[in-house]
N, C-alpha and C positions, 0 to 999 in steps of 0.2 A: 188270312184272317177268317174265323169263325164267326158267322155272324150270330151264333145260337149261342156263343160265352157271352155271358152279362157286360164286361169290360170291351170287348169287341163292338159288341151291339150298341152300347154309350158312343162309345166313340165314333162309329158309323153314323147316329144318327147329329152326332155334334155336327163332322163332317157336313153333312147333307143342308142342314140348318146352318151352317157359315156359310154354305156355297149359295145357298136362297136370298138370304140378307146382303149377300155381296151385287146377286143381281138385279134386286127389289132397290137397291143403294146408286146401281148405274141405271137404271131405266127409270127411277125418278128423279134422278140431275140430268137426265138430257131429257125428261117433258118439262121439268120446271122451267128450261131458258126460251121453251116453247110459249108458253103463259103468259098472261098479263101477271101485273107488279102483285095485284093481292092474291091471284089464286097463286102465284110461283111463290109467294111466302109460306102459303101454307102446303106447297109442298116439298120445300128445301124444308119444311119443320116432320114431316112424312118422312123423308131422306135422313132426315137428324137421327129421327126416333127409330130408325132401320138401320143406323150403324152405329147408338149406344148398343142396340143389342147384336149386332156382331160383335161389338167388342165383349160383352157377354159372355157370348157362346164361345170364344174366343180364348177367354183366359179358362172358361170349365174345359176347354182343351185342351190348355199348354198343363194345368194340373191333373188332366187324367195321364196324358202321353205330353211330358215333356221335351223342351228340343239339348238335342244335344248340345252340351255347351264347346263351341267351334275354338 
């Protein structure tokens, strides 16, 4: 993969930004059951708004590089 072709480059930085939110997604579900009841609210709502946008990033990546259909 060239990361200097425009479609490569996308797609890399998709990559990179799903792999972020995935881990932004597990390291705030295991401080939230650290927390009292109103700060773990708002941060299971941190964790929410970290994997509507994985799921995001997510589908602009199944439509740049689709998966093979198995």
């Amino acid at each position: 993969m060239n990361p200097r072709e425009p479609l490569n480059h996308r797609l890399l930085l998709l990559v990179n930004a799903s792999e972020t939110l995935s881990s932004l997604n597990a390291l705030t579900c295991n401080l939230a059951f650290d927390l009292d009841t109103s700060q773990r609210a708002i941060m299971l709502g941190i964790q929410q708004m970290a994997e509507l946008g994985q799921l995001l990033v997510d589908r602009a990546l199944e439509q740049i590089s689709p998966s093979p259909v198995a």
